[in-house]
PDB file of N, CA, C, O and CB in Angstrom:
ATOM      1  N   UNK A   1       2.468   0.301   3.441  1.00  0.00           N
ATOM      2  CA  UNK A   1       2.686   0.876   4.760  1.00  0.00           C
ATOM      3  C   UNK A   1       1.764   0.171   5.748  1.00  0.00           C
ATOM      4  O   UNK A   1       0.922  -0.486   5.136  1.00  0.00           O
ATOM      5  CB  UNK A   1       2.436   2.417   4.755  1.00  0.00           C
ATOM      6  N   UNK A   2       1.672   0.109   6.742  1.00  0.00           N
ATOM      7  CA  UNK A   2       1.519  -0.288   8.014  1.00  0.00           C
ATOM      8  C   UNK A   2       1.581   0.653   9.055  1.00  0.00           C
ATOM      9  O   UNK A   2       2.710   0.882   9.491  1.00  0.00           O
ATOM     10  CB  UNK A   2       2.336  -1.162   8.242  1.00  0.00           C
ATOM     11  N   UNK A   3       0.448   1.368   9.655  1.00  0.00           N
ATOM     12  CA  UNK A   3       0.092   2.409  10.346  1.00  0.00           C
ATOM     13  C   UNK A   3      -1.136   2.326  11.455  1.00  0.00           C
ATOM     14  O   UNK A   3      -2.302   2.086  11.142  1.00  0.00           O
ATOM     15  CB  UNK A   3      -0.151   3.309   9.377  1.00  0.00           C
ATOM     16  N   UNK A   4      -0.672   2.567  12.811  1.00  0.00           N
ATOM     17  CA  UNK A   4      -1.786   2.304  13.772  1.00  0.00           C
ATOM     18  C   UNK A   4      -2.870   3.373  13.546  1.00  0.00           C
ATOM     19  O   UNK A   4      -4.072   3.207  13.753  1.00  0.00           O
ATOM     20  CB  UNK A   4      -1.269   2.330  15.302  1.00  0.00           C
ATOM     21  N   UNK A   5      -2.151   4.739  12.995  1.00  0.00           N
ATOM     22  CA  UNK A   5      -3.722   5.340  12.748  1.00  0.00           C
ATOM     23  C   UNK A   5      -4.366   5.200  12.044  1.00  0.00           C
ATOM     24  O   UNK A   5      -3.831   5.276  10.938  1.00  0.00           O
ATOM     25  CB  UNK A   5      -3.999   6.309  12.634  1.00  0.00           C
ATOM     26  N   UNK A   6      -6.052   4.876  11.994  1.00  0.00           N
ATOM     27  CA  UNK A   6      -6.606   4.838  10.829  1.00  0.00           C
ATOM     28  C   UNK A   6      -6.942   6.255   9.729  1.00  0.00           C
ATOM     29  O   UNK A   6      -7.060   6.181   8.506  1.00  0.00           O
ATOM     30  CB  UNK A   6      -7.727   4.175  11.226  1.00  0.00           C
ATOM     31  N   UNK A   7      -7.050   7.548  10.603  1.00  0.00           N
ATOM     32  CA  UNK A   7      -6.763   8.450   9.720  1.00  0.00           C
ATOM     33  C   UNK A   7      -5.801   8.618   8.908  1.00  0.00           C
ATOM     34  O   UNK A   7      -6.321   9.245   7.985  1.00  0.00           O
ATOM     35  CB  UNK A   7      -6.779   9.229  10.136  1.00  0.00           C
ATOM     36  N   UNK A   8      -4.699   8.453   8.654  1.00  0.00           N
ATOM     37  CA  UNK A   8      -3.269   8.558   8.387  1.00  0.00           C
ATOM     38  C   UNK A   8      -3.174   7.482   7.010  1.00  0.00           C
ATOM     39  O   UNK A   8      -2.665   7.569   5.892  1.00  0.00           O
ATOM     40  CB  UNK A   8      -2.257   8.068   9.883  1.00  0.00           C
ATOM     41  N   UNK A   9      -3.993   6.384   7.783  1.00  0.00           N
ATOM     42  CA  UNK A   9      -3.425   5.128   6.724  1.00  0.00           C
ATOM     43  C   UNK A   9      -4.663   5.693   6.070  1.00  0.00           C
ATOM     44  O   UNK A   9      -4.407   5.238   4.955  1.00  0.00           O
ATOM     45  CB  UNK A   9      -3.261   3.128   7.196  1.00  0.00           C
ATOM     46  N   UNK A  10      -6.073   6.480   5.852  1.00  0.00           N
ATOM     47  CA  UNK A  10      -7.062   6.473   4.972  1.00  0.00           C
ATOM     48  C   UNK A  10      -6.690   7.821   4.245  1.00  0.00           C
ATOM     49  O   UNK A  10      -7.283   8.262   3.261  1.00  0.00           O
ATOM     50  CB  UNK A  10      -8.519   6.350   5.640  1.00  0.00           C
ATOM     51  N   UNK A  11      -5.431   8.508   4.989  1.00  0.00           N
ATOM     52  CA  UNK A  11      -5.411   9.937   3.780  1.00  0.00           C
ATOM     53  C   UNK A  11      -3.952   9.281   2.944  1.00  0.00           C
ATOM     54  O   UNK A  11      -3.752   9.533   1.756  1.00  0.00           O
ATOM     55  CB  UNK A  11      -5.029  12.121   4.767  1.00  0.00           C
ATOM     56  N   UNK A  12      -3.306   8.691   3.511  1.00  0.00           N
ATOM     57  CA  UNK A  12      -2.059   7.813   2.281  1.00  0.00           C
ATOM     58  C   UNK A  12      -2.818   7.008   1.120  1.00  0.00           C
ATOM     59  O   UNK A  12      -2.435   6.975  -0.050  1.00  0.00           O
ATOM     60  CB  UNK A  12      -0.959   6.361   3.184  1.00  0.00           C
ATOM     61  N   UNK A  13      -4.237   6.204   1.754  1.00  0.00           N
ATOM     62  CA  UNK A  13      -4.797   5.505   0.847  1.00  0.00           C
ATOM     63  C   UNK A  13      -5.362   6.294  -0.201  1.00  0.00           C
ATOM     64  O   UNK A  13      -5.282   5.913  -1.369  1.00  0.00           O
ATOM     65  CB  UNK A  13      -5.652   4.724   1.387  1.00  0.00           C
ATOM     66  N   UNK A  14      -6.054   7.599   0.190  1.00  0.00           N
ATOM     67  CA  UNK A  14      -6.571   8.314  -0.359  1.00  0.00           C
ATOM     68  C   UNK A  14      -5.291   9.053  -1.613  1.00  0.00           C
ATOM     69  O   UNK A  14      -5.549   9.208  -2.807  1.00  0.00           O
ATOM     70  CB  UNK A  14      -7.270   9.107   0.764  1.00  0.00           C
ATOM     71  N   UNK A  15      -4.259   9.329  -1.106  1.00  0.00           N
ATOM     72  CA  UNK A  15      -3.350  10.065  -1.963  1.00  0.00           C
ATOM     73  C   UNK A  15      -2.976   9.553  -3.082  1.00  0.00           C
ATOM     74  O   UNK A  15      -2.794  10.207  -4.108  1.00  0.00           O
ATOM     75  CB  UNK A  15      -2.300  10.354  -1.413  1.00  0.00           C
ATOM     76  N   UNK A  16      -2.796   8.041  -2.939  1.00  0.00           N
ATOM     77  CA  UNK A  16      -2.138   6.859  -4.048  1.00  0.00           C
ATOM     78  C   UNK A  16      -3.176   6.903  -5.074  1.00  0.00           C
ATOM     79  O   UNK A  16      -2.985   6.981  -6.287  1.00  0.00           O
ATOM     80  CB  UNK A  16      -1.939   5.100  -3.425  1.00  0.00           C
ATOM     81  N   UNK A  17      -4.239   6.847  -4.493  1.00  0.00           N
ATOM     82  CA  UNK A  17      -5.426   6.510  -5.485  1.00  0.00           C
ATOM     83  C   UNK A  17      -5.732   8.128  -6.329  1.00  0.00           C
ATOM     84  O   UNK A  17      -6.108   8.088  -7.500  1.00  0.00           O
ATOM     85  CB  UNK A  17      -7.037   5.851  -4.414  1.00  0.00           C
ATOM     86  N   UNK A  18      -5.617   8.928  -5.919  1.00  0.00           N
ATOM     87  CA  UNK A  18      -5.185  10.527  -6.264  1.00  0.00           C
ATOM     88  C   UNK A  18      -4.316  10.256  -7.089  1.00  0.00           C
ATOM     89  O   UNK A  18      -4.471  10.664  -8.240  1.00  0.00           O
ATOM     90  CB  UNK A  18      -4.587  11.549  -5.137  1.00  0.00           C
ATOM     91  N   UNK A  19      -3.142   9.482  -6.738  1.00  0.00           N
ATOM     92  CA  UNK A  19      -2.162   9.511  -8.239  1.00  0.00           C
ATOM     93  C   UNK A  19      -2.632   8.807  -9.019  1.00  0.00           C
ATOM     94  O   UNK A  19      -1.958   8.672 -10.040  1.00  0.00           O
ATOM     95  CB  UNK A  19      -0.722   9.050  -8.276  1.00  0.00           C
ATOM     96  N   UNK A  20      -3.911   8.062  -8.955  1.00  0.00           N
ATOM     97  CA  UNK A  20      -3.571   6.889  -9.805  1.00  0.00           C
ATOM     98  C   UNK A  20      -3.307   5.336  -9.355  1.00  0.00           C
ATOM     99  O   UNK A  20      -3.228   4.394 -10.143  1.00  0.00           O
ATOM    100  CB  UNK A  20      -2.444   7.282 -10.405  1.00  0.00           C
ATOM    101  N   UNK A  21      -3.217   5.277  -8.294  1.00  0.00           N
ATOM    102  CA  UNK A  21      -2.714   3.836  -7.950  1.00  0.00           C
ATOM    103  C   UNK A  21      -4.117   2.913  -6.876  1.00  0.00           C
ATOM    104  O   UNK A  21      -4.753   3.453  -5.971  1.00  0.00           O
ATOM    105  CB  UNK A  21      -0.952   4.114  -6.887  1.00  0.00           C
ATOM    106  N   UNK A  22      -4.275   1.455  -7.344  1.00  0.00           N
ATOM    107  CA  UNK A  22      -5.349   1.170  -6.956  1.00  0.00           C
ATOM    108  C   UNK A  22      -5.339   0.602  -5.277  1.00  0.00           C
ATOM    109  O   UNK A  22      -5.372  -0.584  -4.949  1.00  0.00           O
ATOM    110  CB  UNK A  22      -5.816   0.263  -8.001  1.00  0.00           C
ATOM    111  N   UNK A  23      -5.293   1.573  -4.510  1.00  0.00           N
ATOM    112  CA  UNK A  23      -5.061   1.560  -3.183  1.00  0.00           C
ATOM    113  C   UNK A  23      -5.979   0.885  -2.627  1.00  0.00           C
ATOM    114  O   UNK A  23      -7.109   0.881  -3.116  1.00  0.00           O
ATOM    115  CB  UNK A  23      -4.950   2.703  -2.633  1.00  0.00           C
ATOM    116  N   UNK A  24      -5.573  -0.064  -1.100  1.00  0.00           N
ATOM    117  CA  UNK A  24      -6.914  -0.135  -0.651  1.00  0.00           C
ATOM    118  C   UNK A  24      -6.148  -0.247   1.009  1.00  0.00           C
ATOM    119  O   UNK A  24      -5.003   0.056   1.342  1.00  0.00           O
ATOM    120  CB  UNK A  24      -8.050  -1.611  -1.412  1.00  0.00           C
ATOM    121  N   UNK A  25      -7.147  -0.733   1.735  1.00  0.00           N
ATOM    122  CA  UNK A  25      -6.487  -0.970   3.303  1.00  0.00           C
ATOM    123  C   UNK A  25      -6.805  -2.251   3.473  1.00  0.00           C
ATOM    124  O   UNK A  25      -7.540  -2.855   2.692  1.00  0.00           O
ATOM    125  CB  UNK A  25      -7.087  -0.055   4.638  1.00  0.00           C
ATOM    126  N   UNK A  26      -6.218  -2.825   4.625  1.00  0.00           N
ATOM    127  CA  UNK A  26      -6.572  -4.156   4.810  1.00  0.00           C
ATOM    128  C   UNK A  26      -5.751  -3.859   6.868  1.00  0.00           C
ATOM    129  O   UNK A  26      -4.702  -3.400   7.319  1.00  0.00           O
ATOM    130  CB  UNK A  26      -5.589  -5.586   3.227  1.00  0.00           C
ATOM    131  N   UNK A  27      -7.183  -4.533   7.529  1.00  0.00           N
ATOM    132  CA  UNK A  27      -6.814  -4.692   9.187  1.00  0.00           C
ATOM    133  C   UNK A  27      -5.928  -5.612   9.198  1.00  0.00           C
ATOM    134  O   UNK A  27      -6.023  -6.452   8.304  1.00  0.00           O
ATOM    135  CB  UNK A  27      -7.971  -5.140  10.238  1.00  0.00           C
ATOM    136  N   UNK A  28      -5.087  -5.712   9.941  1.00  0.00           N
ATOM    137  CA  UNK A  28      -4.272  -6.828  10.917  1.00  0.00           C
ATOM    138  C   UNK A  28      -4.121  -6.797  12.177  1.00  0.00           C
ATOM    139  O   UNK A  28      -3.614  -5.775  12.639  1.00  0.00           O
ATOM    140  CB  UNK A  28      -3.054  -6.966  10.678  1.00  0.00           C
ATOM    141  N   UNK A  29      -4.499  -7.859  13.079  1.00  0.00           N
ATOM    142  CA  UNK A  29      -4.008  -7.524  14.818  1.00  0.00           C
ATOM    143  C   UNK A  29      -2.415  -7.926  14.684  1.00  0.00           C
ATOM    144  O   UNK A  29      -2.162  -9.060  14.277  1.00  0.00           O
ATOM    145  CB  UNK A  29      -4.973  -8.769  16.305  1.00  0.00           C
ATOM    146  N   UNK A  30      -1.686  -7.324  14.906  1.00  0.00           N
ATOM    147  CA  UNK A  30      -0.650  -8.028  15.520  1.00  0.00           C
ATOM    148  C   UNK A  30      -0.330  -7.481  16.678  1.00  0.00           C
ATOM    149  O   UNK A  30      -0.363  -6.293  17.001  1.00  0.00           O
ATOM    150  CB  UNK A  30       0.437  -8.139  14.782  1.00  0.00           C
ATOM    151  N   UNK A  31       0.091  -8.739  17.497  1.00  0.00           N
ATOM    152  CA  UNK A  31       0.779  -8.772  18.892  1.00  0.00           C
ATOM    153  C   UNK A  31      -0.453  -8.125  20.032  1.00  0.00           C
ATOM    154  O   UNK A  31      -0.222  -7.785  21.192  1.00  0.00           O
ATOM    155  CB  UNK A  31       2.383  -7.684  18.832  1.00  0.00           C
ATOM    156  N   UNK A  32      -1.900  -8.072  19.267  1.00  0.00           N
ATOM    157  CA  UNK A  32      -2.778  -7.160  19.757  1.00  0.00           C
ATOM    158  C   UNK A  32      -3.050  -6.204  19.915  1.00  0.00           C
ATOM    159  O   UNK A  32      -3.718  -5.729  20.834  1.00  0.00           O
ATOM    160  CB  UNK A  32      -2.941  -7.163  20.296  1.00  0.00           C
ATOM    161  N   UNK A  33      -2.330  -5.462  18.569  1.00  0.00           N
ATOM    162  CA  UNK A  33      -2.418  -3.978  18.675  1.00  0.00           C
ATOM    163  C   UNK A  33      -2.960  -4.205  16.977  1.00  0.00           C
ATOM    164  O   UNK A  33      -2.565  -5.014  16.137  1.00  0.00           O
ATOM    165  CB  UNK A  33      -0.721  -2.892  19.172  1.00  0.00           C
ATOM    166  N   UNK A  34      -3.620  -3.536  16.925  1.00  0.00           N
ATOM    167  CA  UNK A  34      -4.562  -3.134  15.407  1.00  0.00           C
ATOM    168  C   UNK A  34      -3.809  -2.186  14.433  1.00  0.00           C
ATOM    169  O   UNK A  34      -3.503  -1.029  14.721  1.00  0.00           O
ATOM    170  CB  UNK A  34      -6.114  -2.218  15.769  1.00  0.00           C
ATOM    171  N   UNK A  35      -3.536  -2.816  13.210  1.00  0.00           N
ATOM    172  CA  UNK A  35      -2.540  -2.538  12.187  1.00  0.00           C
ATOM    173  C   UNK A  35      -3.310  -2.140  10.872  1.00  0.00           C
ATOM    174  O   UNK A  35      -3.937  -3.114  10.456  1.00  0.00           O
ATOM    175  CB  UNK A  35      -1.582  -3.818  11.962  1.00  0.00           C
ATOM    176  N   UNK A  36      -3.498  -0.783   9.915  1.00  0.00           N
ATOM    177  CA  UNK A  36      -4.474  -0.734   9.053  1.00  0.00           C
ATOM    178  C   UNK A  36      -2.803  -1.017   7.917  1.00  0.00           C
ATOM    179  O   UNK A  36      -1.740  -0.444   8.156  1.00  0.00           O
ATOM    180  CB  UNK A  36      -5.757   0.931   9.065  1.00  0.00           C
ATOM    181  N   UNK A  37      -3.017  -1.993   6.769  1.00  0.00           N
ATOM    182  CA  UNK A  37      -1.803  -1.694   5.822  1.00  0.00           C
ATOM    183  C   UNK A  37      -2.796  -1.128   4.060  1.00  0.00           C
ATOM    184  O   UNK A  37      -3.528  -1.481   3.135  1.00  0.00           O
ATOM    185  CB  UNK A  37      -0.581  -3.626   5.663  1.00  0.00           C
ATOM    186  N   UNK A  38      -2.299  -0.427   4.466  1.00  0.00           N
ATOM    187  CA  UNK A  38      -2.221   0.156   2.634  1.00  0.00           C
ATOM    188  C   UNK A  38      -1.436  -0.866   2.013  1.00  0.00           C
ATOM    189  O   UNK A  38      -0.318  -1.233   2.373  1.00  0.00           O
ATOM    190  CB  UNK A  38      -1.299   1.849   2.241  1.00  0.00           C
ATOM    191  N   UNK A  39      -2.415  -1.489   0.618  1.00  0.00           N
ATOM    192  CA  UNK A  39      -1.846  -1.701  -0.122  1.00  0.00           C
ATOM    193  C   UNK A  39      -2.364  -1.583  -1.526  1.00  0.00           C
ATOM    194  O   UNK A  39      -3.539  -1.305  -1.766  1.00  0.00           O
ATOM    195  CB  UNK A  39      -1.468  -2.574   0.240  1.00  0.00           C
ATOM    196  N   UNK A  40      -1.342  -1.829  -2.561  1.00  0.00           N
ATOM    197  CA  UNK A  40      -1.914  -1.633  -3.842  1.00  0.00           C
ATOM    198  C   UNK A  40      -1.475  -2.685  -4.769  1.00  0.00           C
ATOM    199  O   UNK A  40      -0.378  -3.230  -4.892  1.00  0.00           O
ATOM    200  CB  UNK A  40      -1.586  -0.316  -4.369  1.00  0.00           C
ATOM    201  N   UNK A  41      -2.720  -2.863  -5.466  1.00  0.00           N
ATOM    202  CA  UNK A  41      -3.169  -4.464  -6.511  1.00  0.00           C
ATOM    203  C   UNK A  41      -4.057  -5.014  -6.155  1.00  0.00           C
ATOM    204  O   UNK A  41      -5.015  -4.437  -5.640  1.00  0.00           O
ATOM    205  CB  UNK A  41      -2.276  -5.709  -6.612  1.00  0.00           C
ATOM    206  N   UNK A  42      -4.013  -5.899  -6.276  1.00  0.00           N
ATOM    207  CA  UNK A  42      -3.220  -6.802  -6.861  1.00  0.00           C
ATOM    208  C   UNK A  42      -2.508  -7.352  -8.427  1.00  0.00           C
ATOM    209  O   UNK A  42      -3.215  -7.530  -9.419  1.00  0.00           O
ATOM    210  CB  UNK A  42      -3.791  -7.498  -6.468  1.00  0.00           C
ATOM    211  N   UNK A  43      -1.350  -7.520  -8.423  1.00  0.00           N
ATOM    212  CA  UNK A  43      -1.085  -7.209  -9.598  1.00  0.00           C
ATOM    213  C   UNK A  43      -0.323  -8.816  -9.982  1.00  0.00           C
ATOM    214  O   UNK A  43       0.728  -9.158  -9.440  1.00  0.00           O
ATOM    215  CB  UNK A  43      -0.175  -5.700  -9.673  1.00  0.00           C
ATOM    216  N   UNK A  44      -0.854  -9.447 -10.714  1.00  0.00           N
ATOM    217  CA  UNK A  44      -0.383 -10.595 -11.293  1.00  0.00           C
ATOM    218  C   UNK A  44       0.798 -10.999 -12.101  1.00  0.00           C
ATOM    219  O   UNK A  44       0.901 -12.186 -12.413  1.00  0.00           O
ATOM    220  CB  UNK A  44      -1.159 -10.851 -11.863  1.00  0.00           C
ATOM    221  N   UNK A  45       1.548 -10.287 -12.411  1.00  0.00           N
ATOM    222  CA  UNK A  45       2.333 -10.177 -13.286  1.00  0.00           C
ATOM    223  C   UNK A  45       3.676  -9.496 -12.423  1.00  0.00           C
ATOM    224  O   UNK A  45       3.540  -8.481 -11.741  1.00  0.00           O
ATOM    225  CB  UNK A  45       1.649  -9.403 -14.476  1.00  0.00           C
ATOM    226  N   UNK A  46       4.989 -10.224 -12.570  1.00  0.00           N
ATOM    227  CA  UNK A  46       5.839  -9.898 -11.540  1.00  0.00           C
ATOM    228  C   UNK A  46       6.482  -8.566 -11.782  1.00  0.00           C
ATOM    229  O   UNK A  46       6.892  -7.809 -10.902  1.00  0.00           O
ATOM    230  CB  UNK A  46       6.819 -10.938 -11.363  1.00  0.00           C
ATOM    231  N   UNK A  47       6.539  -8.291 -13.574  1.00  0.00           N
ATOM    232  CA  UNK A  47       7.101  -7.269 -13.976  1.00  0.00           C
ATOM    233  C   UNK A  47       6.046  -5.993 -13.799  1.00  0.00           C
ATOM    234  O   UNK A  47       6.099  -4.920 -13.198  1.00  0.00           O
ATOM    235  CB  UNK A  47       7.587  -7.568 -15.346  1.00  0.00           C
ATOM    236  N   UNK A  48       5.540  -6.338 -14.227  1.00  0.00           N
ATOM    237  CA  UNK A  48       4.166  -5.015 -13.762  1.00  0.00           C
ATOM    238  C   UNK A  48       4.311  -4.441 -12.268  1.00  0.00           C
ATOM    239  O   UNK A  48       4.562  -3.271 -11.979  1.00  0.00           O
ATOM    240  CB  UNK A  48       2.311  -5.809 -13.735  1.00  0.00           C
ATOM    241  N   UNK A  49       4.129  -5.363 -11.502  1.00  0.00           N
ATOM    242  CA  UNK A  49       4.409  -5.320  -9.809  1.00  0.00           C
ATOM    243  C   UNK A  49       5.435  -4.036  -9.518  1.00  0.00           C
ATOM    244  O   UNK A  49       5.526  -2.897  -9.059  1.00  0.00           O
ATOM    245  CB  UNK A  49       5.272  -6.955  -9.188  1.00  0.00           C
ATOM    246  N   UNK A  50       6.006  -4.943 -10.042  1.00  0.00           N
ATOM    247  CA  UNK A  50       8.165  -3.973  -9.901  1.00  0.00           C
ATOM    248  C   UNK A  50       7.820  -2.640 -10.754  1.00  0.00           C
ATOM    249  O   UNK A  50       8.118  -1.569 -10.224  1.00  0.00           O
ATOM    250  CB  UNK A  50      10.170  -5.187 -11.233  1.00  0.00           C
ATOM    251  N   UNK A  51       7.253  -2.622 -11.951  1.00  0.00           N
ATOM    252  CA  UNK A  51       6.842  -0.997 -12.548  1.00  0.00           C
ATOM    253  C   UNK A  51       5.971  -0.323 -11.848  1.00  0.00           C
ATOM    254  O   UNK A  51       6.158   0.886 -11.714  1.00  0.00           O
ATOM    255  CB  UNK A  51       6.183  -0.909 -13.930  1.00  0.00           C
ATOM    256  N   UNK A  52       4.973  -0.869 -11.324  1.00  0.00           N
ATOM    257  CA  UNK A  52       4.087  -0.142 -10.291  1.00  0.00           C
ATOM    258  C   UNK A  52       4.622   0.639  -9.260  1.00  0.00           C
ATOM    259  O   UNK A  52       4.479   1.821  -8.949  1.00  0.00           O
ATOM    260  CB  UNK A  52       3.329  -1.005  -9.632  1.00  0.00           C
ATOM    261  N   UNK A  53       5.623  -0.797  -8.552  1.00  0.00           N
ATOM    262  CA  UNK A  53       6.244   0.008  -7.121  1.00  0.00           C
ATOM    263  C   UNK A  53       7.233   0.771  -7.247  1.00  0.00           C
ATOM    264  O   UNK A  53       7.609   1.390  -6.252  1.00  0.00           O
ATOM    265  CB  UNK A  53       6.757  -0.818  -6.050  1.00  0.00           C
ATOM    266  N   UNK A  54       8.164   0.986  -8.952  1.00  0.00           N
ATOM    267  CA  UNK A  54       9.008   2.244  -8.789  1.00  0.00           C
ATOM    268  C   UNK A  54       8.189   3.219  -9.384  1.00  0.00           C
ATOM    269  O   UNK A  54       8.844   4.170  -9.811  1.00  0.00           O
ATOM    270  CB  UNK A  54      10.459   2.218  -9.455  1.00  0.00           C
ATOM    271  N   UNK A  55       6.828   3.310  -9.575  1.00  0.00           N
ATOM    272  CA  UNK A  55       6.377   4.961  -9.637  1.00  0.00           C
ATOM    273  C   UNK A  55       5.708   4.820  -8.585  1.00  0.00           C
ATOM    274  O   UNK A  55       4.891   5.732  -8.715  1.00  0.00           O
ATOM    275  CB  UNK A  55       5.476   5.674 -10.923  1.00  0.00           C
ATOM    276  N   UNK A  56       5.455   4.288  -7.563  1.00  0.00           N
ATOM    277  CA  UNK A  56       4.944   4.821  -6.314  1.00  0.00           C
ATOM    278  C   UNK A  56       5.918   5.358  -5.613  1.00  0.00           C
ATOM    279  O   UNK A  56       5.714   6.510  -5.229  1.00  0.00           O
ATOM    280  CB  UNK A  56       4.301   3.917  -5.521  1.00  0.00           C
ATOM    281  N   UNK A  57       7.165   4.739  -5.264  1.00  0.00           N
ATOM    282  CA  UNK A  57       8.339   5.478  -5.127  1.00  0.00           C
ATOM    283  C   UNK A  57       8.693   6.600  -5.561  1.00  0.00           C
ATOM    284  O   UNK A  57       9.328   7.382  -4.855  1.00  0.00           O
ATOM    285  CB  UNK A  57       9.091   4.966  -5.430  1.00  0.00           C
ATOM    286  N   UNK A  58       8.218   6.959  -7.225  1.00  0.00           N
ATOM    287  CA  UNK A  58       9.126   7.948  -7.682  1.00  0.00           C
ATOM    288  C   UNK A  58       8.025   9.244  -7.257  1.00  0.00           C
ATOM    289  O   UNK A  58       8.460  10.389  -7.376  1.00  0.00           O
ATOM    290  CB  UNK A  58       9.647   7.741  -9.491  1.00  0.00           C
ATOM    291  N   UNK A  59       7.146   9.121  -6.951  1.00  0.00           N
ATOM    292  CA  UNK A  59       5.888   9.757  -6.941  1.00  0.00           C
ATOM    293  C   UNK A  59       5.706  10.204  -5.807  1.00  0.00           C
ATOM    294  O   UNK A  59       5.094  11.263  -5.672  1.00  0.00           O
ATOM    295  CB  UNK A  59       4.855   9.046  -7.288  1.00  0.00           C
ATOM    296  N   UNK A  60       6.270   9.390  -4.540  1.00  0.00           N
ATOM    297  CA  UNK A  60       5.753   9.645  -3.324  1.00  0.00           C
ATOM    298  C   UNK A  60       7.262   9.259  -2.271  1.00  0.00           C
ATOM    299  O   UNK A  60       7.240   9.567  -1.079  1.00  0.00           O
ATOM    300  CB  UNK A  60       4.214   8.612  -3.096  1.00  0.00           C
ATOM    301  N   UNK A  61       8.381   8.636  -2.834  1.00  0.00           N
ATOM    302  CA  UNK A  61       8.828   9.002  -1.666  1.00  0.00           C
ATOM    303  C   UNK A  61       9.192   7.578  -0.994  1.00  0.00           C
ATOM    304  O   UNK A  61      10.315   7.240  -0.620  1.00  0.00           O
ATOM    305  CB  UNK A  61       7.772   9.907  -0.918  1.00  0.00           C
ATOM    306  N   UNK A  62       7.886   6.740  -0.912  1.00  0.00           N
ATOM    307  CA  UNK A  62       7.896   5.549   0.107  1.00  0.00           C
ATOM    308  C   UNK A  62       8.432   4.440  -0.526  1.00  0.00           C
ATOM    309  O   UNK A  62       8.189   4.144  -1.696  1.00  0.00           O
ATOM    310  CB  UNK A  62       6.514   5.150   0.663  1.00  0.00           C
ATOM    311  N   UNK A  63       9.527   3.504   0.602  1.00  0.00           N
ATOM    312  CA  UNK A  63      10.183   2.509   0.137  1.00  0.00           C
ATOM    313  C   UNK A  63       9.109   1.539   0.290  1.00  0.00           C
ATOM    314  O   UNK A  63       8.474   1.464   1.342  1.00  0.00           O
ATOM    315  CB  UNK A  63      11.488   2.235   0.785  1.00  0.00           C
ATOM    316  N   UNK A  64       8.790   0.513  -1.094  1.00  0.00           N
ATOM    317  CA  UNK A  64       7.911  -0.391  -1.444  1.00  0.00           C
ATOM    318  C   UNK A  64       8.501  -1.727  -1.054  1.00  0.00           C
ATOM    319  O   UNK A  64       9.697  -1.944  -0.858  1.00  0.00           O
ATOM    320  CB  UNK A  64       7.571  -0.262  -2.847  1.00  0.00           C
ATOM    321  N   UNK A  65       7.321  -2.757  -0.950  1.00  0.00           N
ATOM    322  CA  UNK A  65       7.859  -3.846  -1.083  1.00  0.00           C
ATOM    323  C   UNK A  65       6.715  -4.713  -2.127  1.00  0.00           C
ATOM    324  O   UNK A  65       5.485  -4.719  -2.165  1.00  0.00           O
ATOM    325  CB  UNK A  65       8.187  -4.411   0.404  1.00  0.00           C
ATOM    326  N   UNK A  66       7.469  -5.216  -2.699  1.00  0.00           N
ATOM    327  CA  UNK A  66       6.024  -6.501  -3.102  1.00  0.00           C
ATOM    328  C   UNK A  66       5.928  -7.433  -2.253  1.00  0.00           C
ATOM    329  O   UNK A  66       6.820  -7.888  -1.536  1.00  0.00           O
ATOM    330  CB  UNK A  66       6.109  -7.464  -4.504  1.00  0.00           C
ATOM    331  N   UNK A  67       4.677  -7.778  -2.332  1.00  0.00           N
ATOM    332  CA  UNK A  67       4.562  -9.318  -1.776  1.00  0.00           C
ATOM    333  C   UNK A  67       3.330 -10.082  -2.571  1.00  0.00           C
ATOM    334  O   UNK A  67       2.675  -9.692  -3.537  1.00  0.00           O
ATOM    335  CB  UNK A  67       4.202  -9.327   0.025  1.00  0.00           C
ATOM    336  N   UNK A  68       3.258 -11.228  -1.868  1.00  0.00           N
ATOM    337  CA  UNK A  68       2.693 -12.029  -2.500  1.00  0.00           C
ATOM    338  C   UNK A  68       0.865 -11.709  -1.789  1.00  0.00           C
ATOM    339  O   UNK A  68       0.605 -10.997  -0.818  1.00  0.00           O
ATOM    340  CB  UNK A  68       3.576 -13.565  -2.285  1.00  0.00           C
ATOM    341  N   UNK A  69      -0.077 -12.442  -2.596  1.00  0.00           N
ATOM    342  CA  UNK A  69      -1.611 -11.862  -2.221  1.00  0.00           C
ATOM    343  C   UNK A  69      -2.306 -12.961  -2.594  1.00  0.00           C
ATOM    344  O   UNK A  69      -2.343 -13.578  -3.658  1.00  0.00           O
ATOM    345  CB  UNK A  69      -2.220 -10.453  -3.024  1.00  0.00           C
ATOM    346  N   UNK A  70      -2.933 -13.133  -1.397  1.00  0.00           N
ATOM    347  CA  UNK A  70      -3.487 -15.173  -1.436  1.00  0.00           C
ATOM    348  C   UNK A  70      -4.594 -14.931  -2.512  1.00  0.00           C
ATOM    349  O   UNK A  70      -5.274 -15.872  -2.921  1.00  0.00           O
ATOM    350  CB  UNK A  70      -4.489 -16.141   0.518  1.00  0.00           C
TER     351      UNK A  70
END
């Protein structure tokens, strides 16, 4: 997720990691507006990735995406 509030994005971060999932935040400016994104992993393994993000889904609801993590 991707959320201008930082409360919001620190009680989602907080919830994942409540289930279980290794949440964290990370800032972005875009367009000059300040972006906090939750995310979780990094996870090396493509199949793992894809099992991760359908129990965060099944758990919570939110449509996942993977991506890649320099």
């Amino acid at each position: 997720a991707s959320l201008q509030d930082q409360t919001r994005a620190k009680a989602l971060e907080g919830d994942l990691r409540d289930k279980g999932f290794p949440a964290f935040i990370e800032q972005a400016e875009v367009k000059q507006k300040l972006w906090h994104r939750i995310r979780v992993g990094p996870e090396a393994d493509r199949k793992r990735a894809e099992s991760i993000a359908a129990s965060i889904k099944a758990q919570t609801g939110l449509n996942v995406q993977i991506q890649r993590y320099p």
